[in-house]
N, C-alpha and C positions, 0 to 999 in steps of 0.2 A: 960185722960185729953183731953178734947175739943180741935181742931185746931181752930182757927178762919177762916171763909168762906172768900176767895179770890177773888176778884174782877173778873171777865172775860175778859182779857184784847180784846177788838177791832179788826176784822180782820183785816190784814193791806192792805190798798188801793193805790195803787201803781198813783200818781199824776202826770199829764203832768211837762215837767221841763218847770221851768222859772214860775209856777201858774198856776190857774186858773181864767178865764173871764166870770163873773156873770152879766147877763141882768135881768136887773126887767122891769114885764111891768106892772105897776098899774098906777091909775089915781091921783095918790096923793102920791107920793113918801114918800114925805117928812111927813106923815100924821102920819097913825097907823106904818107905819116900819121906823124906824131911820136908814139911808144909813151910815153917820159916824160911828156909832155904830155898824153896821154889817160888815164894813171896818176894825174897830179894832177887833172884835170877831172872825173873819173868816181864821187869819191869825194862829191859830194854829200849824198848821201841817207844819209850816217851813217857808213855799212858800205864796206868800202874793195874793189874792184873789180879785183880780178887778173891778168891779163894774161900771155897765152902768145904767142909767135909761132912760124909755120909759114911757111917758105919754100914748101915744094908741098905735094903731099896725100901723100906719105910722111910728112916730118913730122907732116904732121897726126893722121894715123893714128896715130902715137908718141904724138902729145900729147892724144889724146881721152882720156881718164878721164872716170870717173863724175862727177867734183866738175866739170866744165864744165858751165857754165849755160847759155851763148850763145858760138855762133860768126860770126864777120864773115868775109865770103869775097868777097873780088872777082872779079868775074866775069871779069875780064881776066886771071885766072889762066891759065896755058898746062895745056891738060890731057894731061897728062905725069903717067904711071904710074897710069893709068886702067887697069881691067883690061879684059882683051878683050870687044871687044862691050860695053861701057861706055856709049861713044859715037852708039851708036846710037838711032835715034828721032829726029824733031824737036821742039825744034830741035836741032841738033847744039852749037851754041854753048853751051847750059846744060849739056851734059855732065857738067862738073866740079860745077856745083850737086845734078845729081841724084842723083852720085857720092855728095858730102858727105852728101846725106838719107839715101841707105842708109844710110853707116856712123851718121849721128846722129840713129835715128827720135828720141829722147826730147830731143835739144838744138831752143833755139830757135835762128833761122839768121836771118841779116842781109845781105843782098843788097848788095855797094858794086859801086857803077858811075859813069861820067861822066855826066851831068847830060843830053848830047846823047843819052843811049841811055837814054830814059826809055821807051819801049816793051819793051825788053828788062829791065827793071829790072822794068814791071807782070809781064810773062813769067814772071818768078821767083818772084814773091807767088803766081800761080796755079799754080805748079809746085809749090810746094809752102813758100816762105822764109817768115817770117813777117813784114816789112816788107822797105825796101831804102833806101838812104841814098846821097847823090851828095856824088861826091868831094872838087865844089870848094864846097860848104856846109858839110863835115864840121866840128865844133868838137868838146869835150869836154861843152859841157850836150847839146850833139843828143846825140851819141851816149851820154850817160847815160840823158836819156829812152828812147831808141830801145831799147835791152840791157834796160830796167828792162821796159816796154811789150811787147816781144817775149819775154822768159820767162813773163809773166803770160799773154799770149796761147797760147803753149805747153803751160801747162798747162792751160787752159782748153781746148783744141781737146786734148789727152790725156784729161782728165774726160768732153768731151763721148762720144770716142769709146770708153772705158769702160762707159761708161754707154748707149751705142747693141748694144753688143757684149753686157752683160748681159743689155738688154732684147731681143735677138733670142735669146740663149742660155734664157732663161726661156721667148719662146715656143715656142722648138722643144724645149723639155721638157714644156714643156703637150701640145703637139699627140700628140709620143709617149706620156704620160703620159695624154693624153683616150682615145689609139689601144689603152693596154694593157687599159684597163674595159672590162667585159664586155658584151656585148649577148646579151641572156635569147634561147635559142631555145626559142619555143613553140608555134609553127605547129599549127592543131588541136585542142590545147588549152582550154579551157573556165575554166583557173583566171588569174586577175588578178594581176599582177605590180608588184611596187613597189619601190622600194629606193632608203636614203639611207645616203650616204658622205661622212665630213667625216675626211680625213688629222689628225694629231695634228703632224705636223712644218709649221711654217711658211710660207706660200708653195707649197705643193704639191697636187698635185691626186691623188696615189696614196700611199697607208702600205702599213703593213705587215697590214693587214686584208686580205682577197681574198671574193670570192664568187662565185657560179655557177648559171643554171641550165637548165637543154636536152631537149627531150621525144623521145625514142628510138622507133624506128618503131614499137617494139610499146605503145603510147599511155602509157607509166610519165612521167611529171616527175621528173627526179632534181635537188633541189636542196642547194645546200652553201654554209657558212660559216666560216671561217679567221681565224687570228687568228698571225701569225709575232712570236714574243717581239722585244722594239726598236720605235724608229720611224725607222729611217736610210732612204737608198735602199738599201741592201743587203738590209734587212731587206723594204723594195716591190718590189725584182726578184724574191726568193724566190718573195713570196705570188703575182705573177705566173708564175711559174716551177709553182708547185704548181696551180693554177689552171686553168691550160694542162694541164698535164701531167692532171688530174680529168674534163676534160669530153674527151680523148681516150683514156682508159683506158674511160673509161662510155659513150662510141662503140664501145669493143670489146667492151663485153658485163661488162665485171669492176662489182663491187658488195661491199658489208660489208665483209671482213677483207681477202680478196682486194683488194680497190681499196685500200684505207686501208695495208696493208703495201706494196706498190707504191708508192705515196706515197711511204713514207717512208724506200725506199731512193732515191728523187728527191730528198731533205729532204736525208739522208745526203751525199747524192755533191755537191750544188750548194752548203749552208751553207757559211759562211768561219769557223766556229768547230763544236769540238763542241758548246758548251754551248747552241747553239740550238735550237730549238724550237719546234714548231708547233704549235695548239691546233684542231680539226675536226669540223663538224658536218654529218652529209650524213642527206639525206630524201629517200625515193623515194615518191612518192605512186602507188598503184596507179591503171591506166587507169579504171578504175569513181571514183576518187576516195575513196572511202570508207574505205581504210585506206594504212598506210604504211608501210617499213622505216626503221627510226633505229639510226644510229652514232655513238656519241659516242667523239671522241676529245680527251679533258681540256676539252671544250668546255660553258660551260653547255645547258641543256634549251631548246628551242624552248618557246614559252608557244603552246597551244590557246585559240583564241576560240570556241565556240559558242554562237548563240540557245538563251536559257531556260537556260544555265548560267553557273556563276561562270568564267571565264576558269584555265586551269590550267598549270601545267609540266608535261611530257611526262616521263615517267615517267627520271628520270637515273641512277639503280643499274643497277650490270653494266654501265660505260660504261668502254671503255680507256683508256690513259695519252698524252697527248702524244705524238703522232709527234716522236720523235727523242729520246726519256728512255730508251726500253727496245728492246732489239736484237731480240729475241724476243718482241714483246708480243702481243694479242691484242685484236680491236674486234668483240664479239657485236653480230651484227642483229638487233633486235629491232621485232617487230612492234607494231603500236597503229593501234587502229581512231578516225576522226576523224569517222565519220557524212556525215550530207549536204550540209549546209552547214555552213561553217568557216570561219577564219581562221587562220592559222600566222603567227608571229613568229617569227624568227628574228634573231641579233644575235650581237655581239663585247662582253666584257667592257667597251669602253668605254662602252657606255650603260648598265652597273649597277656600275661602280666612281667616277662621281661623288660628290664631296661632296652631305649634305644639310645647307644651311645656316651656320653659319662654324664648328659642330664638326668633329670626326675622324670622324663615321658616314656612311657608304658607302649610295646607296642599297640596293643589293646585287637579290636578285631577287623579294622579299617585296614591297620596295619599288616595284620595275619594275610590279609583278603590280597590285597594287592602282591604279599610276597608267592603267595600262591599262583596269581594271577602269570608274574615272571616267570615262575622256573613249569607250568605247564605249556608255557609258550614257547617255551625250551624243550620243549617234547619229553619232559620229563612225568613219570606215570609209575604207579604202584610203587615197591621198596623204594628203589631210587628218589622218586618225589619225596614220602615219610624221609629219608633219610637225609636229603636235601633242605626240608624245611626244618626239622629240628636243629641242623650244622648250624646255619642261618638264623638261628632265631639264637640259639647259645653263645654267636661268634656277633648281634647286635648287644646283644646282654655285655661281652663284654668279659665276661667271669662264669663260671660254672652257676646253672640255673640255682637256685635255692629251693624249688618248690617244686613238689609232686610232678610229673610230666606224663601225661597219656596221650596218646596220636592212635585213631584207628580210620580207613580206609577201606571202603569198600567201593567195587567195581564191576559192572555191567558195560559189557560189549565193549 
């Protein structure tokens, strides 16, 4: 037995509430399209469908309001009060269509035309209308479909190009963002370099953490770690900003109080508040290796790795205040010998202010120390290690860290 074939019902087009607001702009409204008529047929779908007319594109321009959904524009419009050079380009005949799309990027647009000018009718869908409709077919269900179909497409081709415009704006944040990290100069050099950075803010590839590190003709490694209070981009341009401003001050020869005061009239003049702040760790390892200058400014201690010893903090009393707490502060250089082979951590408060476990205790640096202590006893060294203590420090946390994360490693013998 035969089924009888079923109609295909309509996909369903999801309507602004309250209706929609229909602009005609023909020269004769009341002529070949009856507006009563299309006032009663349009209301369909529930919601009743409202209706403006425009004799030219003066009025039109009077009657465009926000609250228009969709505009029907015949193309046999005469294009009168076009503005200069309007007209121009081909074809010349859609003039007045291309007019309408300036003034209505965000409206959808309905092409009416004669039936015989169905090439100039495709014309306008690739110019930019979102359908187009012939004169002597028009009823009131076409054109309900047609208004309903052409706002949904409207905003679907708005979303899409949202959504193309974000994803190119995110990559050209990446790329400047990939461009403002640093590249270690250490040409000459003998010691191994590593370093892991995970931003605290969402989607980003730079915080508010910075680091640095560059070998100076006369064979010294000066290296540094930063920590700018926040996680905004205000707070990731600074730390670029000081960063930059660290590895060309230490090209000119400056070091300890001198470098670190410097700084932080850079801190001073660039922040967008005062109450900002910057927290700074710099190490100058002598050419020979074996020993080092340490500055601490409000920043934790670098942790010391060496064979045959327990892993240690560097010595952090007598260490200054924050760049940008004290106008007049003071950052002593202090010497510390690291022997012949070694390993230096260095880091941002993010890897020892995670959670341990689903209490309120902080690993803190006790904590760090000891997980360090494990996994080099595990013969673990360079990436591996960095990569090993941050797993570990994320997977006590419990949840994705919240805060700026920097880890650098450096490595003799």
């Amino acid at each position: 037995m035969s089924v009888p074939a079923q109609r295909q019902a309509e996909p369903s087009v999801v309507l602004p509430e309250g209706g929609l607001t229909l602009l005609v702009i023909e020269d004769d409204p009341t002529g070949s399209l009856s507006v009563p008529a299309m006032a009663e047929t349009t209301c369909s779908a529930g919601r009743p469908v409202r209706i403006r007319t425009a004799r030219n594109l003066t009025e039109a321009e009077r009657l465009l309001t926000d609250d228009v959904h969709c505009i029907l524009l015949d193309l046999s419009l005469p294009a009168v009060g076009l503005p200069e050079g309007a007209a121009e380009g081909p074809p010349e005949e859609l003039a007045t269509l291309r007019h309408v799309l300036r003034l209505a990027p965000r409206q959808a647009v309905l092409a009416l035309t004669a039936e015989a000018d169905a090439e100039r009718a495709a014309e306008a869908v690739r110019v930019g209308a979102q359908d187009y409709l012939f004169r002597d077919e028009l009823d009131g269900r076409v054109l309900s479909r047609a208004i309903r179909y052409a706002v949904e497409r409207k905003r679907a081709d708005l979303a899409q190009w949202q959504l193309t415009e974000s994803r190119l704006r995110a990559q050209e944040n990446a790329r400047l963002e990939r461009g403002l990290l640093p590249t270690p100069l250490l040409a000459g050099s003998d010691l191994r370099f590593a370093a892991r950075y995970r931003p605290g803010r969402s989607r980003a590839l730079l915080g508010g953490d910075f680091y640095d590190t560059v070998r100076t003709p006369d064979g010294t490694v000066h290296v540094m770690i930063g920590d700018v209070c926040g996680h905004g981009p205000d707070e990731a341009a600074l730390g670029v900003e000081l960063r930059i401003a660290w590895r060309a001050l230490t090209f000119a020869g400056l070091c300890g109080d001198e470098l670190l005061g410097t700084l932080q009239q850079v801190l001073e003049h660039e922040r967008a508040d005062e109450e900002i702040f910057a927290t700074l760790c710099t190490v100058d390892i002598a050419p020979d290796g074996r020993s080092a200058g340490l500055c601490l400014a409000g920043h934790p201690a670098p942790l010391l790795v060496r064979h045959g010893r327990a892993p240690g903090l560097l010595p952090q009393e007598g260490g200054g205040p924050a760049l940008g707490l004290l106008p007049q502060a003071r950052w002593p250089h202090r010497r510390v010998e690291l022997g012949d082979a070694w390993s230096l951590l260095l880091y941002t408060d993010g890897l020892i202010e995670g959670k341990v476990g689903a209490g309120a205790r902080r690993l803190g640096q006790e904590g760090m120390t000891e997980l360090v202590t494990r996994q080099v006893k595990e013969g673990l060294v360079g990436e591996e290690l960095l990569d090993a203590v941050v797993a570990e420090v994320r997977a006590l946390n419990g949840e994705e860290l919240t805060d700026d994360l920097a880890v650098l490693l450096l490595d003799r013998g």
